[in-house]
C-alpha positions as CSV (number, residue, x, y, z in Angstrom):
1,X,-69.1,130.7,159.1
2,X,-67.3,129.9,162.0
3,X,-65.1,133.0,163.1
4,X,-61.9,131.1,163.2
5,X,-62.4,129.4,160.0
6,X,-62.9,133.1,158.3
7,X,-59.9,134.4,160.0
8,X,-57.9,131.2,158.2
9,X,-59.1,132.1,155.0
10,X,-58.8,136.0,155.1
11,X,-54.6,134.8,156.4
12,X,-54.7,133.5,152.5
13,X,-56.3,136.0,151.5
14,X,-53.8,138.4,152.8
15,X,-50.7,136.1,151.3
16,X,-51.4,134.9,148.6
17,X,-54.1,137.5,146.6
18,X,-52.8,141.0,148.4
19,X,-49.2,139.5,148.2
20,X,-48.6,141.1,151.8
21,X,-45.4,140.7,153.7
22,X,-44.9,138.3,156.0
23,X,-44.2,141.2,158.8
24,X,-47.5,143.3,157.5
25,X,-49.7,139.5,157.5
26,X,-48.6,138.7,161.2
27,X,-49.5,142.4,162.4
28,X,-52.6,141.5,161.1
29,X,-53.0,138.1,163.1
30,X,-51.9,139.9,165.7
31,X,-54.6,142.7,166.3
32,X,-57.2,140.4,164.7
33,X,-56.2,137.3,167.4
34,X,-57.2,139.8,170.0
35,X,-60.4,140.8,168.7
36,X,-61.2,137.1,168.5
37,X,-60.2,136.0,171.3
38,X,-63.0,139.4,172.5
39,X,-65.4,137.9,170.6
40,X,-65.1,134.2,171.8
41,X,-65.4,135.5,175.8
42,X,-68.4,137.0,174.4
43,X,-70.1,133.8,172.9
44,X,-69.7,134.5,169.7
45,X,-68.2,131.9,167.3
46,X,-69.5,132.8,164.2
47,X,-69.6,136.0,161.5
48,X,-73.4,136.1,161.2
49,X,-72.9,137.4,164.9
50,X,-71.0,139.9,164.5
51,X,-72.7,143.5,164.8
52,X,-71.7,146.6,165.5
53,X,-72.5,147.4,169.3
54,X,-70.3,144.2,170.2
55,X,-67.5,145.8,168.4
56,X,-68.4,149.4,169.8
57,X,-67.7,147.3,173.4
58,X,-63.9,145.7,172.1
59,X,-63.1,149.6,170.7
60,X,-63.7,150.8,174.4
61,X,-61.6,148.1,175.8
62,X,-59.2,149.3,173.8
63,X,-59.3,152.6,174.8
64,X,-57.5,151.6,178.4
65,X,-54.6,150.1,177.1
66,X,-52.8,153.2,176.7
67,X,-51.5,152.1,173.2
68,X,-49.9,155.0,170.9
69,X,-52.0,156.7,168.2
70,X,-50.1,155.3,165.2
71,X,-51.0,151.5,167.1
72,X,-54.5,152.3,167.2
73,X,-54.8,153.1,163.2
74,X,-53.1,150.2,162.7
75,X,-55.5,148.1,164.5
76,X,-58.3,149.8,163.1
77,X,-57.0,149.6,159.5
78,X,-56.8,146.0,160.3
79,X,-60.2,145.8,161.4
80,X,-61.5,147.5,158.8
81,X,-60.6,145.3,156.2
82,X,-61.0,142.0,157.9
83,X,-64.7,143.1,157.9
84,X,-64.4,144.5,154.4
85,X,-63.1,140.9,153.3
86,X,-66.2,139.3,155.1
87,X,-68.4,141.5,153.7
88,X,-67.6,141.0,150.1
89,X,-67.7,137.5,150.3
90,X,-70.8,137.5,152.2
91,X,-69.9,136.1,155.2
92,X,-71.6,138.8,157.6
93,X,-75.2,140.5,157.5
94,X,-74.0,144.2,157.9
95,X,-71.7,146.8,156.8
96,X,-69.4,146.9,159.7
97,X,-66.4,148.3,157.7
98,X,-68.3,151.8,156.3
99,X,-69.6,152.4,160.1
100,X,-66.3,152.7,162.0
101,X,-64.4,156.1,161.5
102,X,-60.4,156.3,162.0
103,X,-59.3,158.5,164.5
104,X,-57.0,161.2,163.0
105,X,-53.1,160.7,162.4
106,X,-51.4,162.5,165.3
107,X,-47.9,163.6,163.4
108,X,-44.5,163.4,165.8
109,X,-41.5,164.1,165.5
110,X,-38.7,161.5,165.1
111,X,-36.0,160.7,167.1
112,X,-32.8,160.9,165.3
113,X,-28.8,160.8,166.0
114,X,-27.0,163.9,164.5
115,X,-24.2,163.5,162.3
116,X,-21.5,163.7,164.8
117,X,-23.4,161.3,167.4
118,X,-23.6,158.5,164.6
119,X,-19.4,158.9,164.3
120,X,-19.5,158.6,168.1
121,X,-21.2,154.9,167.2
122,X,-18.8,153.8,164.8
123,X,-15.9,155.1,166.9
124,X,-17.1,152.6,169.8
125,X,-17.8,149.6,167.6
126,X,-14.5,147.9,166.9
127,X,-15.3,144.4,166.7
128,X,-12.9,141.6,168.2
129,X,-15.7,138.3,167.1
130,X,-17.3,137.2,163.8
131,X,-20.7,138.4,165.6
132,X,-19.1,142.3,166.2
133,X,-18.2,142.3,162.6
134,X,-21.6,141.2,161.9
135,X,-23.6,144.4,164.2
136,X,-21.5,146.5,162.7
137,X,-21.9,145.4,158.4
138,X,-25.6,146.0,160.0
139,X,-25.7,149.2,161.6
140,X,-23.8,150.4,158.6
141,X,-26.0,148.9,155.9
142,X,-29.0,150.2,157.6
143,X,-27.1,154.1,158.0
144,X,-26.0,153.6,154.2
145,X,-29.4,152.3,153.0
146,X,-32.1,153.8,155.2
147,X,-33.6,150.6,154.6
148,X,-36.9,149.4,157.3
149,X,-35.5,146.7,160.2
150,X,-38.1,144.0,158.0
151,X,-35.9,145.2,154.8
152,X,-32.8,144.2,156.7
153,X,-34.0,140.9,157.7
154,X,-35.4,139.7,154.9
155,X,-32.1,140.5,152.6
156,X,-30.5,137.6,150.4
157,X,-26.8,136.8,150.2
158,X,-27.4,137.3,146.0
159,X,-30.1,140.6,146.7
160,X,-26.2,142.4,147.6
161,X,-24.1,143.8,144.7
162,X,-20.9,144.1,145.4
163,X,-20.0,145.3,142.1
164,X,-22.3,148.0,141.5
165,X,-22.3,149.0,145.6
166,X,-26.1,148.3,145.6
167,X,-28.5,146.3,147.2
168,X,-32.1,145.0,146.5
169,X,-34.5,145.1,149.2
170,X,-38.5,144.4,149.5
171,X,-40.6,147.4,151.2
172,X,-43.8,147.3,152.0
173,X,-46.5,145.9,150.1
174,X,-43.7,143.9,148.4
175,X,-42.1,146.4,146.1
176,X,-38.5,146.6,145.3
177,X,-36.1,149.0,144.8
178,X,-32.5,149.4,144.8
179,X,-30.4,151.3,147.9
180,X,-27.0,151.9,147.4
181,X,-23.8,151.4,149.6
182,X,-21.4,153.2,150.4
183,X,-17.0,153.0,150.9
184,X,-17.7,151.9,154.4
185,X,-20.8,149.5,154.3
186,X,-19.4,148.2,151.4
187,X,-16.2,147.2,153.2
188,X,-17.9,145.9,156.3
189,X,-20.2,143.7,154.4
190,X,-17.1,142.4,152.2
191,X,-15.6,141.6,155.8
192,X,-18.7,139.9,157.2
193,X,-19.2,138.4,154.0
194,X,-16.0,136.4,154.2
195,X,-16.6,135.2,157.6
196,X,-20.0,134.4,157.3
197,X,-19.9,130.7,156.8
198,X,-19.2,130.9,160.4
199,X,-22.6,131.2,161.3
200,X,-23.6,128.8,159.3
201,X,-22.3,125.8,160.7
202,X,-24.5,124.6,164.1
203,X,-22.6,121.8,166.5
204,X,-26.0,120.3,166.9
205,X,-27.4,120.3,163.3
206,X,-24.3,120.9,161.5
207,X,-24.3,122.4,158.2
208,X,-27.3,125.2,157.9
209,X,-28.0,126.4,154.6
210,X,-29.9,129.9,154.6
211,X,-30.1,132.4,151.7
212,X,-30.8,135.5,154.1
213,X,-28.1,137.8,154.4
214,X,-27.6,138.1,158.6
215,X,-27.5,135.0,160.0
216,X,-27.7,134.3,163.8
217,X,-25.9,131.4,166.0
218,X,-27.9,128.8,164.6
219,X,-27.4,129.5,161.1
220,X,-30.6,130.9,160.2
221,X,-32.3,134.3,159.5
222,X,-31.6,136.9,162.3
223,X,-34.8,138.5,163.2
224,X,-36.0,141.7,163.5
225,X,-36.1,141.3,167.7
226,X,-32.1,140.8,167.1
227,X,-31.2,143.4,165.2
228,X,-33.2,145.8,167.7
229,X,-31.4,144.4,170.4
230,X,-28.0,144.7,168.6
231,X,-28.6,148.8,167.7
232,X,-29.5,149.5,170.9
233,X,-26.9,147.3,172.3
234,X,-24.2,149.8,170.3
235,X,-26.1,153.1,171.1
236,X,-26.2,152.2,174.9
237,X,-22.4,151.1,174.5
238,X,-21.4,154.7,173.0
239,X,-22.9,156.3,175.4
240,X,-25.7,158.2,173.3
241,X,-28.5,158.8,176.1
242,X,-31.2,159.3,173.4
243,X,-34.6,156.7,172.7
244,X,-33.3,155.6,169.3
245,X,-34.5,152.5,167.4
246,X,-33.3,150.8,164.7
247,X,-36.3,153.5,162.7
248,X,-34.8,156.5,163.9
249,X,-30.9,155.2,162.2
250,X,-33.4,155.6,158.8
251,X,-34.5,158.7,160.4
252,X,-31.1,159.6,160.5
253,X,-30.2,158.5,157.3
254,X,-32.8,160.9,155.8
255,X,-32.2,164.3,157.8
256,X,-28.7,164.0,156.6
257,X,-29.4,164.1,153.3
258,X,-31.1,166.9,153.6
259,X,-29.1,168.7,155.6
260,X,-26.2,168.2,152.6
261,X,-29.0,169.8,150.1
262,X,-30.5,166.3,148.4
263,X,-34.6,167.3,147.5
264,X,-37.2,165.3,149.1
265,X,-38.7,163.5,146.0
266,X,-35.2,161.9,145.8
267,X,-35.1,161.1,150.0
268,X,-38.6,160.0,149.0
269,X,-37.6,157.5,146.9
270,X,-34.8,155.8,148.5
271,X,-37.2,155.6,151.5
272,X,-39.7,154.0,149.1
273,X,-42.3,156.1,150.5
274,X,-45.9,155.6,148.0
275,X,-46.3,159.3,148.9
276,X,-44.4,162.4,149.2
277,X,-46.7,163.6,152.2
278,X,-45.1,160.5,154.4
279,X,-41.4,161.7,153.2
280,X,-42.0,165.8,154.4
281,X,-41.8,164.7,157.6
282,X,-38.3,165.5,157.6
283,X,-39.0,168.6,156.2
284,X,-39.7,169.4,160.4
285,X,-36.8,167.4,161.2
286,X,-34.2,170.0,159.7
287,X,-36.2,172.8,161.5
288,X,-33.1,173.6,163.5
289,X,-30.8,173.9,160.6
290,X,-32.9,176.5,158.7
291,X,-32.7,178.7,161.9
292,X,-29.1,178.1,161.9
293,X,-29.0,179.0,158.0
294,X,-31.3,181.7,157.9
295,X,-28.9,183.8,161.0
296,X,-26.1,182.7,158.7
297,X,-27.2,183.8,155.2
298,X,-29.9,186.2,155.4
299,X,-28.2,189.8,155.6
300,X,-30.7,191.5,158.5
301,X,-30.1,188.4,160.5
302,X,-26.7,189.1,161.8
């Protein structure tokens, strides 16, 4: 079968039988596009090509693009089972997926803004536009919530309740679960709310209807590039001179809780981390506060 063609129907496969997110899917077309694109400078066009010293030669291309560690198990992962879908539908000769061997998960440690630097952000952000009072409902939805930047993006005006200061957002794999809201995300999303219609209305196409909850100056779905731009537009503004990304305000999220005594299987599942392993993480994080505890409690430490 013609490479292309397979790729077409493995993006099917991905959306409509694995039930993938639409962020997960186009990290997939993504890495696989590349390896294509390898392949077709090669003269290769279709699977019953494919083999695995041609593959070995894309892997070592790889190796000088200086890419991080948690890229490159991503793109393998996605390599993987691209050849793992050919291979069960008998679109290649060989067992490309069982010869290729992951390289090991390097752990690091996350950035993240202590409690008194994320009161530094909120001091800074006073809005004086509809689009201020928008960065800041998001900033502190995303504080309130932990919720991933794709969770953000992809929440519905009707997935908020106002009510019962919760929210229902779509994780990975498409699972749901309910984060909760707090006094003041509650009150900045009430405020954004109620201007909101705002960005709905486009002089060029008029009235926009969009379900999604954060809405850019077109009327429709603001994206994941946005919001990046709008946290670290905030976290430059107050003067914070730390790398933090829109991940490490989850990272944030979840060292605080443990630093006020909440147990990790709890942090675990607000994250809506599948395993506790990915959650303990934080465990490191709070390092520094033990020490501090330990020299406060323990009586041959003072």
């Amino acid at each position: 079968m013609d490479l292309y063609e397979s790729f077409s129907l493995y993006e099917k496969y991905l959306k409509f039988e694995k039930n993938l997110t639409p962020n997960t899917i186009r990290s997939y077309q993504k890495d696989l596009l590349h390896l294509l694109k390898f392949y077709k400078e090669k003269k290769i066009s279709d699977t019953s090509q494919l083999n695995l010293g041609i593959f070995r030669e894309y892997l070592k291309a790889l190796d000088g693009k200086n890419y991080s560690n948690r890229t490159i198990i991503r793109k393998y992962s996605s390599f993987i089972n691209y050849f793992r879908f050919l291979e069960n539908n008998s679109l290649v000769d060989s067992q490309l997926s069982q010869s290729i061997s992951v390289p090991k998960k390097r752990h690091r440690f996350y950035s993240y803004l202590s409690v008194s630097e994320m009161e530094k952000l909120f001091e800074t952000m006073k809005p004086e536009d509809d689009s201020g009072i928008r960065d800041r409902a998001i900033i502190e939805l995303i504080y309130s919530t932990g919720a991933r930047i794709s969770e953000i993006e992809d929440l519905k005006v009707y997935n908020i309740d106002i009510l019962k200061n919760e929210a229902l957002v779509t994780g990975k794999g498409r699972k749901q679960r309910i984060v909760y809201l707090n006094y003041e995300a509650l009150s900045w999303l009430d405020k954004y709310l109620k201007i909101r219609a705002n960005f709905s209305f486009s002089k060029d196409k008029g009235y926009v209807k969009d379900e999604h909850l954060f809405l850019n100056r077109f009327g429709t779905r603001l994206s994941s590039r946005s919001i990046r731009a709008i946290v670290k537009k905030n976290i430059k503004r107050a003067g914070i001179n730390k790398n933090v990304s829109v991940h490490s305000l989850r990272h944030s999220f979840a060292t605080h809780l443990l630093q006020e005594g909440a147990g990790i299987r709890e942090i675990q599942e607000l994250l809506g981390h599948e395993n506790v392993s990915t959650t303990q993480i934080y465990s490191h994080l709070n390092i520094k506060k033990l020490k501090k505890d330990y020299k406060k409690f323990h009586p041959r430490a003072k």
